[in-house]
Each structure stands twice: as C-alpha cells, then as structure tokens.
C-alpha positions in Angstrom: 62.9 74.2 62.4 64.0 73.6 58.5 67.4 72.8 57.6 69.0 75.3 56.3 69.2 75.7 52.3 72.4 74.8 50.3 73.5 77.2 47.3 72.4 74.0 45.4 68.6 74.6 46.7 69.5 78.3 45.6 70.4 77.3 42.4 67.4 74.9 41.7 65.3 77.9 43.0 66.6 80.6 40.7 66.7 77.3 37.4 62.9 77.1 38.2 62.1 80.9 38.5 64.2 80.7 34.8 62.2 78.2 33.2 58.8 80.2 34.0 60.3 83.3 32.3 63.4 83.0 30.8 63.2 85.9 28.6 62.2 88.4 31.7 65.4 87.1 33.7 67.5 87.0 31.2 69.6 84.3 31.9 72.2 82.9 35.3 75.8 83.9 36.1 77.0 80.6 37.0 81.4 80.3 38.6 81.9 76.8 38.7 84.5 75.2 37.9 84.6 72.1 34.9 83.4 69.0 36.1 80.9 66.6 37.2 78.6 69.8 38.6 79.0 71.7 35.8 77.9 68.6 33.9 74.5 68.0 35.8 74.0 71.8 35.7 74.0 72.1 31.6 71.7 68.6 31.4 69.5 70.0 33.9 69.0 73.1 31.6 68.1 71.3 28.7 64.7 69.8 30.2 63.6 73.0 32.4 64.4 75.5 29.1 61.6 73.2 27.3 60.6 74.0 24.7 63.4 76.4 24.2 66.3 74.6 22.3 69.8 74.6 24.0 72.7 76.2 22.1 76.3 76.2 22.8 78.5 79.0 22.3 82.2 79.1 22.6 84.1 82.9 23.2 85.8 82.7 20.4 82.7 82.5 18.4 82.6 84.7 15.2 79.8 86.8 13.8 79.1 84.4 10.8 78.7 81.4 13.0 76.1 83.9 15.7 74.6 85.9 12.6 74.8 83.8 9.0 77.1 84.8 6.7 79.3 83.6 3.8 80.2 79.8 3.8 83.5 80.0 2.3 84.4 76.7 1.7 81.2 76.5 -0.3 81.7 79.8 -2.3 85.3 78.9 -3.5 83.6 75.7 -4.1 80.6 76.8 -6.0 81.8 80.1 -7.6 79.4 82.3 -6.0 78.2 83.7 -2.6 77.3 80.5 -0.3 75.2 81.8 2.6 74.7 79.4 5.8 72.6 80.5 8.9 73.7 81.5 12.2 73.2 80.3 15.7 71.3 83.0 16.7 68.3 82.5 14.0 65.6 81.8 16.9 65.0 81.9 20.2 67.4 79.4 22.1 68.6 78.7 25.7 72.4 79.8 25.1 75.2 78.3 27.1 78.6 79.8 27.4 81.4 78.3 28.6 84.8 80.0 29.7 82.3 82.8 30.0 85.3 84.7 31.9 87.0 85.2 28.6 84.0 86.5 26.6 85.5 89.4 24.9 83.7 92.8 25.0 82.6 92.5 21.5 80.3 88.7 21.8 79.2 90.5 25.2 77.6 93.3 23.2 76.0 91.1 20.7 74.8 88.6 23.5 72.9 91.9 25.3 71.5 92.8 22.1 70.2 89.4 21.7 68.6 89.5 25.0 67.7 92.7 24.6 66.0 92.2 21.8 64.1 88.8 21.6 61.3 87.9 23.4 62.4 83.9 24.6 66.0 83.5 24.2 67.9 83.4 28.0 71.8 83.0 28.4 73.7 80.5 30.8 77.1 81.6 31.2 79.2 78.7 32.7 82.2 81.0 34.7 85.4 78.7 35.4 88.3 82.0 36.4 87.1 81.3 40.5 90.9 82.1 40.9 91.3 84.7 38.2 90.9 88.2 37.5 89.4 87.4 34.4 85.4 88.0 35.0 82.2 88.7 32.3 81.7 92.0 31.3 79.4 94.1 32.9 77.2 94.7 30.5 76.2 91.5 30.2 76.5 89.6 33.8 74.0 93.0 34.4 71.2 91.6 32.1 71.2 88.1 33.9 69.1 87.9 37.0 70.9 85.1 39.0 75.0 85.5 40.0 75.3 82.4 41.9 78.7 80.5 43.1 78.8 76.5 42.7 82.5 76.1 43.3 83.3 73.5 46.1 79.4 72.1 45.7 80.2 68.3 45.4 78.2 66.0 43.2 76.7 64.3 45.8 75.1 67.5 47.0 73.3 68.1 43.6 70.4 65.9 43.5 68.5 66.3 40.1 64.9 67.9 40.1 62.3 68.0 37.8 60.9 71.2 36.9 57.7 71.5 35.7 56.1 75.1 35.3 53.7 75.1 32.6 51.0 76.0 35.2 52.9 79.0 36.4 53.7 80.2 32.6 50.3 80.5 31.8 49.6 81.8 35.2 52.2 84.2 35.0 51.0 87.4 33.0 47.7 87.7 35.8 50.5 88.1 38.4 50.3 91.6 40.6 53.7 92.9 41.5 53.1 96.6 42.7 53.5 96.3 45.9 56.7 94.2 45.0 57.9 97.1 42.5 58.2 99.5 45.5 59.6 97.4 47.6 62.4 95.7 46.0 63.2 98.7 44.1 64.0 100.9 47.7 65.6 97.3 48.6 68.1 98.2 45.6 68.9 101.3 46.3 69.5 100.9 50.4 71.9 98.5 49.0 73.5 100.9 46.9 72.5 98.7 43.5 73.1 101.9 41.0 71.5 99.4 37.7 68.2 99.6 37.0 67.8 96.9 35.7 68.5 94.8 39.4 65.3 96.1 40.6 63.6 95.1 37.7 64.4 91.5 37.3 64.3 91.4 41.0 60.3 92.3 40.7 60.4 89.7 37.7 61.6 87.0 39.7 59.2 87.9 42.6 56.3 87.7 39.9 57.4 84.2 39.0 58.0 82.8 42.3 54.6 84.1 42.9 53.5 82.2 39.8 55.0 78.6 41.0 52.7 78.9 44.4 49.7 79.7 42.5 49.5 83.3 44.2 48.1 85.5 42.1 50.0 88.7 44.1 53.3 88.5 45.0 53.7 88.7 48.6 56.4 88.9 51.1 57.7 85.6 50.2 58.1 86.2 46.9 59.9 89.5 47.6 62.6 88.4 50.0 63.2 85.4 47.7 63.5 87.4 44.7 65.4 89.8 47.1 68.0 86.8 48.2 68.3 85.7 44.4 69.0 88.9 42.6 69.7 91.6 44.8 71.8 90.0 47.4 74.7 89.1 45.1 75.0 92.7 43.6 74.8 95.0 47.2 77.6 96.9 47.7 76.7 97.4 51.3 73.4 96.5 53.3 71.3 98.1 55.3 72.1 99.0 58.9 70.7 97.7 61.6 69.5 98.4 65.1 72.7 96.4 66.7 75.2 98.2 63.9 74.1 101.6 65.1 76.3 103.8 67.0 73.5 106.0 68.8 70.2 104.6 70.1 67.6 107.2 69.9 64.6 106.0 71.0 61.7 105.7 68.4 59.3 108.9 67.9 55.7 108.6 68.1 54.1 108.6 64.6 51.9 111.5 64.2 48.1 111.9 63.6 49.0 113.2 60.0 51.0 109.8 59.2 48.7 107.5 61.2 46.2 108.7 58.9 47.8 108.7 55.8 49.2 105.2 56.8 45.5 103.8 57.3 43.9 101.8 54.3 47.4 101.8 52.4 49.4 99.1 52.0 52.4 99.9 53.6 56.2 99.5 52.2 58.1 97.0 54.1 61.1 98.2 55.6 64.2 97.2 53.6 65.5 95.8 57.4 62.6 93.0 57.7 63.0 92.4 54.2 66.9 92.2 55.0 66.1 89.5 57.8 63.4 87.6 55.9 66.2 87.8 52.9 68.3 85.3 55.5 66.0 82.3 55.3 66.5 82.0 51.8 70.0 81.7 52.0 72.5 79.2 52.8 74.3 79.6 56.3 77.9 81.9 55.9 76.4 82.9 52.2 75.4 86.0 53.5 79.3 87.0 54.5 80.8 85.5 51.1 78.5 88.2 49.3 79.6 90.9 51.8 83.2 90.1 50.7 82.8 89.6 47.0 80.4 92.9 47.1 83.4 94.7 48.3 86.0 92.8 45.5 83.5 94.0 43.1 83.5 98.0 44.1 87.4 97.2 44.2 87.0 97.5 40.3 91.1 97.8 39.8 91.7 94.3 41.4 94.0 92.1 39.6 96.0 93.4 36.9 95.8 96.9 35.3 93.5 98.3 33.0 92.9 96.7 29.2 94.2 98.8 26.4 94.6 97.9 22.8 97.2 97.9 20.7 98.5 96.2 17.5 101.4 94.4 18.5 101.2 91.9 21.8 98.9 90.7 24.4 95.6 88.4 23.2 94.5 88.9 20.0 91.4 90.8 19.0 88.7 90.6 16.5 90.3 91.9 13.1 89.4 95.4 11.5 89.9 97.0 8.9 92.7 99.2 8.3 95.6 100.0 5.9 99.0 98.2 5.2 101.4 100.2 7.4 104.8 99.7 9.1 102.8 99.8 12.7 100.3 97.4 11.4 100.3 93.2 10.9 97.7 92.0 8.5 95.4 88.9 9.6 95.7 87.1 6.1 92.8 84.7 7.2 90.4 87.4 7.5 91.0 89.3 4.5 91.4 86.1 2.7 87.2 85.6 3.6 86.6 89.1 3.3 87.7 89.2 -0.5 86.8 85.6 -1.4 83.1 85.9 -2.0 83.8 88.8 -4.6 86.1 87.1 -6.9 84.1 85.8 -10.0 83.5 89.2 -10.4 86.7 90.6 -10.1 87.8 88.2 -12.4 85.5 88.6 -14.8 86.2 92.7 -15.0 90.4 91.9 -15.0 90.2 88.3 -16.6 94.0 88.7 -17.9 95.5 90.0 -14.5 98.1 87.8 -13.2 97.1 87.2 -9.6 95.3 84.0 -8.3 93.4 85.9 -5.4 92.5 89.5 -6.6 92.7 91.1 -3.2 91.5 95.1 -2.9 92.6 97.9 -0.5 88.8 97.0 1.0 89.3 93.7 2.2 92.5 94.7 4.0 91.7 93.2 7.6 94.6 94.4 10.6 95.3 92.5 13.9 94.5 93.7 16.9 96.0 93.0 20.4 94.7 93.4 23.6 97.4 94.6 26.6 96.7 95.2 30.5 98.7 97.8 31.8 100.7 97.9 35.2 98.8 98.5 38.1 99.9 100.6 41.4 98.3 100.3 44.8 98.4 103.4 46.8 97.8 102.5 50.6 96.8 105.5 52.7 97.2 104.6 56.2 96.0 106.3 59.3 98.9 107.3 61.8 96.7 109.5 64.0 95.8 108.7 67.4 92.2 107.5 67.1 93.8 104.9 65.5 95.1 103.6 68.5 98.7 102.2 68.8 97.4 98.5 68.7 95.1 98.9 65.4 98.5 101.4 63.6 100.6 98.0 64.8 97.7 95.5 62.9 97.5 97.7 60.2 101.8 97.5 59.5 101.8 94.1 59.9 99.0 93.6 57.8 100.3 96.0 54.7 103.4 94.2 55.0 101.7 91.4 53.9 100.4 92.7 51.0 103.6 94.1 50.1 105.1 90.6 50.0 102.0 90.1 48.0 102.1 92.9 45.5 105.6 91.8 44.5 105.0 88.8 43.6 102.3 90.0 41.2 104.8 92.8 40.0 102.3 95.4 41.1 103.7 98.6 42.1 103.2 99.5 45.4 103.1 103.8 47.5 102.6 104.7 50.8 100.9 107.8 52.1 100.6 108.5 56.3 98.6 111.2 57.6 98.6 112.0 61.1 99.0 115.4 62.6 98.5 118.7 60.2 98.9 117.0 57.2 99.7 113.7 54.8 102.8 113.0 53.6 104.2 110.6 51.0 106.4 108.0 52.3 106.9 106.0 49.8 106.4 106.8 45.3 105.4 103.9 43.5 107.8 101.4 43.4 108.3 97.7 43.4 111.3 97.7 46.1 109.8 95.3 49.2 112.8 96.1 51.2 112.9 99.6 50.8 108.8 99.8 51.2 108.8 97.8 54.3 111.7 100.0 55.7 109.3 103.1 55.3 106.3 101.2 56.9 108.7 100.3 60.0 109.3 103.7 60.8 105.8 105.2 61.1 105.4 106.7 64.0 101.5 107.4 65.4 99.7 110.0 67.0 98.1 113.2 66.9 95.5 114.7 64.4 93.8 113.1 61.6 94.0 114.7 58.3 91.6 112.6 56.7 90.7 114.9 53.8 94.4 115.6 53.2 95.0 111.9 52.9 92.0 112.1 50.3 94.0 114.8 48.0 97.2 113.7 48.2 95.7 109.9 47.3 93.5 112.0 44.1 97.1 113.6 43.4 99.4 110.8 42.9 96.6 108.2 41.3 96.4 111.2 38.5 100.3 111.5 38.4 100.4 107.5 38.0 97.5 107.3 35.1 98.9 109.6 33.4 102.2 107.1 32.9 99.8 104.7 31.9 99.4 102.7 35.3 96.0 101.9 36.8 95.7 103.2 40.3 93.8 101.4 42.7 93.4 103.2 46.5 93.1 101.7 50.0 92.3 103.9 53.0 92.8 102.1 56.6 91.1 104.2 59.0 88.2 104.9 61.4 87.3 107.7 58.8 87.5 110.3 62.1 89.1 113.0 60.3 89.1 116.3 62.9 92.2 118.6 60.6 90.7 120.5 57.5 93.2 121.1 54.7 94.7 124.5 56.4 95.9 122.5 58.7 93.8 123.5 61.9 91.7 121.5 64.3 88.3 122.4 63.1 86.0 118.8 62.5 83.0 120.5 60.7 85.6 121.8 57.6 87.3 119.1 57.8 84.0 117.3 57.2 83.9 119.3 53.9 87.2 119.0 52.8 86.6 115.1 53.0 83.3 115.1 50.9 84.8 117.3 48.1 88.1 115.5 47.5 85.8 112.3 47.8 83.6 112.9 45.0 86.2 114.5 42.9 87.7 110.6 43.1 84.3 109.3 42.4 84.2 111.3 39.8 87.6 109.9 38.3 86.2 106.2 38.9 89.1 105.5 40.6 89.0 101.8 42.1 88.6 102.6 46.2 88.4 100.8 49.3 87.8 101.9 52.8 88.7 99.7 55.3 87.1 100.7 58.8 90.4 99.7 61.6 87.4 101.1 64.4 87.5 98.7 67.6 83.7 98.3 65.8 82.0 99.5 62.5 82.2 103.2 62.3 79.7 105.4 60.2 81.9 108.2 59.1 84.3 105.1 57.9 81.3 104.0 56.0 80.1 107.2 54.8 83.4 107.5 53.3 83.3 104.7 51.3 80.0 105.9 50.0 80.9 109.1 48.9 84.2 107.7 47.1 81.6 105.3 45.3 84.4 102.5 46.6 83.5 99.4 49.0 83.3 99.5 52.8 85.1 96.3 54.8 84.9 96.6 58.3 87.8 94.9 60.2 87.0 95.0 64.3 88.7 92.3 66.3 90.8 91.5 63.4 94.7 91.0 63.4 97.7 91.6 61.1 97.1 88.1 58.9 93.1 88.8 59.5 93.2 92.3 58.0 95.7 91.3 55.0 93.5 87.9 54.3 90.5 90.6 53.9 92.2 93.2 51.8 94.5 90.7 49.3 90.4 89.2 48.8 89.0 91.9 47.3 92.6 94.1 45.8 95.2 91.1 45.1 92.9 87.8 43.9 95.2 84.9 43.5 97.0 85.1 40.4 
C-alpha cells in the first residue's frame, strides 16, 4: 500500500510534466492564496523552466511594456521617437499574479503569445479563492494544469529538484496513438466540449511517458495525464456499474467483434481509466472537482454579467473616440499618444500658441466596466414523486438561499410545478419576507409538469434579460416529468416537450443547474442537466442546510 498523494505531489507532478514541454502545455492555473506557498511555488519555477527565463507580469500591464513601444520620458527628453523593447521579445516562463483580475484584453494577447511561440509557458498565480472574480476562459483553456493550493501549508511543500533534460530530448520519439483515442473519448464522456483538453491531455501523457524512459505512452501515462488535465475540467463523469439504475446483464460479444477485436489494440474503457484516474489523486480531491465542475457550468454565479460603459465601474483600457458630453477623456493616454509626434507638428505650426499640439487623432476616451444585477430563478418540484420529506428539504433549503441572495442584493423568483401545469409564485424581487411567505405555502402533490417548468423558466429568464438582469436557473427535482405541455398525463410527450424547451435554453446559454432531490441519483435528472448544457448535483440523503451548503457552492460563492 502507498500513501496516498497530496495536491502538493499533484502539483510537483504536473511542474515536472511543464518543464519537459512547456510550450505543448502551455502553462498551470494555480488558486492559491499570497504567502509562503506561493513563495516556494514561483522559486520552484525558476530552476525547472531552465533555460527559459522567468518573467513577471502584473494585470494592469500595458501594451508598450508586453510589446515595445514609445519611451516617453526619453522622447520628450530627446526630441524624437525613443523606442524601448517589450517583455514579450523572447521566449520566457511568464508569471501572473492576481491572475483573477486579468482583464479580457491581456488575456487575448497572453493566448496569442502562447499561441504563437514555440517555448514561452504562462504561470498564472490565482488569489480570488473567495471571489467571483476568475481568468478568462480563453486563456485558463490553453493551460494544461488547473490545480488548487489553498489551505496546503508550508510544511507540506517540500522542494524537489527537477531534472528532465533526458526526457526533452527523449520526448519527440514518444508514441501517443493509442493515448490520442483514449483520452480524447475520456474528454468527451466527461462532457469536456474544448478541444484543446484532449490535446494537452495526450501532451502531458507523452511527457510523463518521457520522464520514465517509455518510449509509448501506456496506461500510466494516460490516467495521469487523465487526473492532471481532464479531471479538473469534467462537467460530469462517467457512470458506473453501482450508479446505474437497471442491471442488465452483459451480452456475449459476437463472432464479428471477437474478430475484429483480435490483433487490435483495444481502447480502454473511459470507466477503468476513471478508476485508475483515482490513484493519482489525493483522497476527497475527486469530490472537490465534482463540486467546482458543477460551479463552473453554473456560469451566472456571483454577480451579473460585465457590460461596458463610460461612466463607473473599473476602468478599462482607453480607446479612441471623440470629445462628447457622454464621454471623459483619459488625458494620460492621449498625452503619450500625441507626444512622440510633436517636433513635427511644431515644426509645420512653429508660431501656434499651444505648448502640447494635441490632434482630434490622439483623442483617447475612458472606458468603464459595470456588472449588471443578477436574478435567480428557482424552479421547484411540488409533484408527488418528490415526496413530502424531499418538497420539506427542498423549502428549508431555498430558504436558505433566500437569506443568502439578499445579502448579495440578488434578485430572487419562484416557479412550482406540480399537477397540469407551472405557475409563477413569486416575480423577481428582493423582498425575503414576502419570498419566504410564498415558499411556506406550497402545497405538494400530483403530476409533474417538468417541461412546463422548463418554459415558464425560458419565459421569465428572457423577460428578465431583456431589463438588463442576468438570469441564472436552478431546477430541484428528480427530473420525472409524466404531464406534456397540454396538460395531460402522457410521459413519452412529455419527454419531448422537456428536450425541446431544454435546448432552446441551451441555446440561450443561460446559466443552469439541475439539482437531482431523488432518494438516489436519477438518470432523467441527469439527462436533464445535459440537454440544458447546465451542471448536474446530485443531493440523496441530504438535508435542508446539506442541500443549501451545495447549491450557495456553485450559484452564491462567498462574496
């Protein structure tokens, strides 16, 4: 028996895997919090990125400090155009710190970079564990390793000495093609919709391959690389034999298949790969992935969707624009824009009266950046395969969240279905008493109009975006819906009903959540939350404080 790994042994695994190819990987997704870890993790970098220098960026970073550009101390200085280079003039190991705040525009210049050179990797150092705040997509998709050091203490971080230049040179002769199928039907059991997951996964398999001195990656290196890269992006996970409701009993292969199956290699299925996945992980890691897999699909949590505007909120990069009453100029940037061209303004209007010739050109507006109010629309199941007990869990657990959603000033709307048809309890408001009051008087029983609950959820998140709230939907139920949208008992158009008001949501990208109140893990519950492109949290043997712990983790973070 080994002991089982710590996230730190994860993290020395995945800072090894970097250092053989940093430039296939791309770089690590780090949330850890400032401190004496965070500390040993950037000095650690700086001898396993050898030779690759290490670079600090800050999110606030401008273009001329990443790209070169105009020194503008030295131009006024000088009297002509200074020109200083940029951090990213050759391949580096960046760092980023407060990556959480990296605006959307150094995101798409960091992708670009490692997009497009062949050496360069990015660190980014996340410190919002508590905050909505999180890196943008496109770039936490183009690193390979999303790992979680918060709560590791120091004396749990031993240092390690990383020496690959043996597996760098070994690397290239590497055979992944039995890894490619793999890890890329891995990815998509675990509904990982970027392509590039599978891709670094089969990059990371090649170098763990590399470090043993394997010269084809084998089932080691897959479920390692699976455990590294694809675990932290599933949205949900394979089933297995224990999860399923009906035990059919296995068919007997037949002669066509045992034939075709001979002298291949054959695909491991994603289920052992699942299980081998385990030993790579630290003990309870496996749940904390579940549950931030399901925050993630949640994609409305926290406050409401960024707009921009000119007037309030955090400022912006500057662009140009014209002098208006709507507008407020950034004098700092236009001041640099116009101050490399003014020996020759001054030479072509020498007797003009102005120290700083300034043109319409190098006008330079503020921008602002504002998140809009954000409205949770619970749809609750009333019916009576709900069951009284689980209806009772499911109040006391809303009510909760209700206390909750106040104090982040989140609106807050009701919707029961149970019987022929949903109905709307309670409009978006931000009245606890009068919400709680509704809640208290739902009664249970009878029918379940699933698919009505779908369209009358589709219906009000479309009536609330257009006032310029962010809607963000929650269904608690067993997902048995039996009433189609006539009204009558009939399960199979029901069924229907259900799957077309569920992709028309999808189709919306509305934030979604399905959380299964079964006595056990239901299927339908978690075919909903497929079709709805939401996440799936299963709740059985859960209570009211249980069930609200579970839902305010992956809609209502800490504020």
């Amino acid at each position: 028996m080994t002991d089982s790994p710590t996230v730190w042994d994860l993290w020395r695994k995945a800072a090894r895997l970097l250092a053989v190819d940093p430039a296939g990987l791309g770089g690590a997704w780090l949330k850890l919090r400032a401190g004496p870890v965070a500390r040993r993790v950037t000095d650690g970098l700086g001898a396993a990125m050898a030779p690759l220098p290490p670079r600090k960026l800050h999110v606030t970073i401008s273009d001329e400090a990443l790209y070169g550009g105009v020194d503008l101390t030295a131009t006024l200085t000088a009297g002509r155009k200074v020109l200083r280079g940029g951090l990213m003039t050759g391949d580096a190991a960046f760092l980023l710190p407060m990556a959480e705040r990296c605006p959307v525009r150094l995101a798409a210049r960091l992708g670009g970079m490692l997009d497009g050179q062949d050496k360069s990797c990015l660190i980014a150092l996340d410190e919002g564990i508590e905050a909505d705040e999180t890196l943008p997509a496109a770039l936490s998709d183009r690193l390979a390793f999303h790992l979680t050091l918060d709560g590791v203490r120091l004396a749990d971080c031993p240092e390690f000495d990383v020496d690959v230049a043996e597996a760098r040179a070994q690397l290239a002769d590497v055979d992944t093609s039995h890894a490619a199928e793999t890890l890329t039907t891995l990815a998509s059991h675990m509904g990982i919709d970027s392509l590039r997951a599978p891709l670094m996964a089969v990059k990371a398999a090649r170098a763990h391959a590399a470090l043993a001195g394997r010269e084809v990656a084998g089932d080691e290196d897959i479920s390692a690389a699976a455990a590294l890269v694809l675990a932290p992006r599933a949205v949900r996970w394979p089933e297995t034999a224990e999860d399923e409701d009906d035990h059919q009993p296995p068919s007997e292969p037949s002669e066509e298949s045992a034939d075709k199956g001979e002298g291949q290699d054959q695909m491991i299925p994603p289920e052992m790969v699942l299980e081998a996945m385990k030993a790579h992980l630290p003990e309870g890691l496996l749940a904390q992935l579940q549950m931030q897999a399901a925050r993630r699909a949640a994609k409305g949590a926290g406050a409401g969707a960024r707009s921009k505007g000119n007037r309030r909120g955090r400022p912006m990069a500057p662009r140009m624009g014209r002098l208006s009453a709507q507008t407020k100029v950034d004098v700092i940037a236009t001041l640099r824009t116009a101050a490399p061209w003014q020996t020759v303004r001054r030479r072509q209007t020498p007797d003009h009266p102005a120290r700083v010739l300034i043109r319409p050109d190098d006008i330079r507006i503020k921008r602002f950046e504002e998140k809009s109010d954000r409205v949770l629309i619970f749809s609750v199941d009333a019916s009576g395969s709900a069951a009284l007990a689980r209806l009772a869990e499911a109040k006391g657990a809303i009510e909760l969240l209700l206390s909750e959603a106040y104090v982040n000033r989140d609106h807050v709307a009701l919707i029961a279905f149970r019987g022929e048809q949903a109905e709307l309890l309670l409009p978006p408001t931000r009245s606890l008493v009068q919400a709680k009051r509704r809640l208290a008087a739902l009664p249970g029983g009878g029918g379940t109009p699933l698919a009505s609950a779908l369209r009358s959820a589709y219906d009000l998140a479309g009536a609330t975006g257009k006032k310029g709230m962010t809607p963000t939907l929650a269904f608690l139920t067993d997902g048995r819906g039996n009433i189609a949208l006539d009204g009558k008992p009939d399960r199979q158009a029901a069924e229907a009903d259900m799957e077309g008001w569920a992709q028309a949501i999808r189709a919306r990208a509305i934030p979604s959540i399905v959380i299964d109140t079964g006595n056990r893990p239901q299927r339908r519950a978690e075919a909903l939350s497929r079709a709805l492109g939401g996440a799936y949290l299963p709740m059985p043997r859960a209570d009211a404080k249980r069930l609200s712990e579970a839902i305010s983790t992956t809609l209502v973070p800490a504020q």
